[in-house]
C-alpha positions in Angstrom: 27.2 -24.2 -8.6 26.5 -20.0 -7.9 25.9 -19.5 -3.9 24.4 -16.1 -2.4 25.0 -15.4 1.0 22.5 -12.6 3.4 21.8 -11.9 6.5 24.9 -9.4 7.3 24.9 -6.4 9.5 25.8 -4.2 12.1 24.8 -6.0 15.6 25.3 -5.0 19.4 27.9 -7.0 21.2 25.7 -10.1 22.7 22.9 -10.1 20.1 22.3 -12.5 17.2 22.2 -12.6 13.3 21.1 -15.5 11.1 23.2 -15.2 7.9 21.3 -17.5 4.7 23.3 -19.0 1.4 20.9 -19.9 -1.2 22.7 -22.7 -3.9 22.0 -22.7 -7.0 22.7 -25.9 -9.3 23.8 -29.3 -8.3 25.6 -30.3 -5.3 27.9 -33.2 -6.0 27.4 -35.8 -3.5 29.8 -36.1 -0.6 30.6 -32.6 -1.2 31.3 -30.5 2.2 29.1 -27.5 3.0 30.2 -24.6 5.2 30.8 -21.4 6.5 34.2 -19.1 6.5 35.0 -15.5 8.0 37.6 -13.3 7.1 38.4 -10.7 9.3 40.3 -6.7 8.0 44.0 -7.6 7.7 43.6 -11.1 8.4 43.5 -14.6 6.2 40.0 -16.3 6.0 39.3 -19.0 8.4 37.0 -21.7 9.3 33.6 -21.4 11.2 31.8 -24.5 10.4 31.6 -26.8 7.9 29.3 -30.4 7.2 30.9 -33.1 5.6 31.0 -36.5 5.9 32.8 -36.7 9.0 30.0 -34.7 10.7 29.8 -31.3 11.8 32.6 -29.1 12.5 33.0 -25.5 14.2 35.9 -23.4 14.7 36.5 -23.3 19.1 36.3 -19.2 18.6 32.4 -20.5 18.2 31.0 -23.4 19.7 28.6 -23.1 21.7 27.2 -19.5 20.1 27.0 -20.5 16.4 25.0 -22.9 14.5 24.9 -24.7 11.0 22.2 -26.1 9.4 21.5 -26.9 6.2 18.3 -28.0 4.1 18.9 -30.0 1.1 15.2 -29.4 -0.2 15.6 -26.0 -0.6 19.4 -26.0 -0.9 20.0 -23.2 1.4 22.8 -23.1 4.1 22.5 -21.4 7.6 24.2 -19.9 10.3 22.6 -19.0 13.4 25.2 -16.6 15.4 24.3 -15.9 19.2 25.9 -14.2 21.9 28.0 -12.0 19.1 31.5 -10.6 19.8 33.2 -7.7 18.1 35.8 -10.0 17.2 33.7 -12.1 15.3 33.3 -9.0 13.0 34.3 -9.7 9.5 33.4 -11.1 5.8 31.1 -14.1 6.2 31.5 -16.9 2.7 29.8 -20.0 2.2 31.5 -22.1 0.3 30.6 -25.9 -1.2 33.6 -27.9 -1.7 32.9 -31.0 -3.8 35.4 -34.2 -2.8 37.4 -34.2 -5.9 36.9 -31.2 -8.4 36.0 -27.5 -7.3 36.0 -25.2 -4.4 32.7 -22.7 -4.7 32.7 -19.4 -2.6 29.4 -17.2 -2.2 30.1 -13.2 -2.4 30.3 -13.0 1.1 28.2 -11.1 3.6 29.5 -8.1 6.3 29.0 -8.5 9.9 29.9 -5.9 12.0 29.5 -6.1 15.9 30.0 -3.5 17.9 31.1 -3.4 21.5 
């Protein structure tokens, strides 16, 4: 399983980005999908994730982020509105099958400025 993350940038306080993670291979079933940020100086942390018990978001975003994914094309999104410059940071998707494997993308930059 290889996953690239896009969709980075520098943004405005208040604007939006849609960041996109392509998968490549097979996704073994029950497997969660999701997104992580890891901000300078600090430990990586959940944004969102889908897994069998539903869909997840960290409470720093709910309400101004978005998952979705589409198995047909295998690709993983995150629509981010109303952006804050502490959301700045290192954005991974990751696939986490339920018994073997943890798979992280290369990670994408967004910067927002205030």
């Amino acid at each position: 399983v290889q996953l690239q993350a896009s969709g980075g940038g520098l943004v405005q306080a208040g604007g939006s980005l849609r960041l996109s993670c392509v998968v490549s291979g097979d996704i073994p079933s029950l497997s969660s999908v999701g997104w992580y940020r890891q901000a300078p100086g600090k430990q990586r942390e959940l944004v969102g994730v889908i897994s069998g018990a539903g869909l997840k978001y960290a409470d720093a975003v709910k309400g101004r982020f978005t998952i979705s994914r589409d198995k047909v094309n295998n690709t993983l999104d995150l629509q981010m509105n109303s952006l804050k410059p502490e959301d700045t940071g290192i954005y991974f998707c990751n696939v986490r099958p339920l018994r073997v494997g943890n798979y992280w993308g290369q990670g994408t930059q967004v910067t927002v400025s205030s």
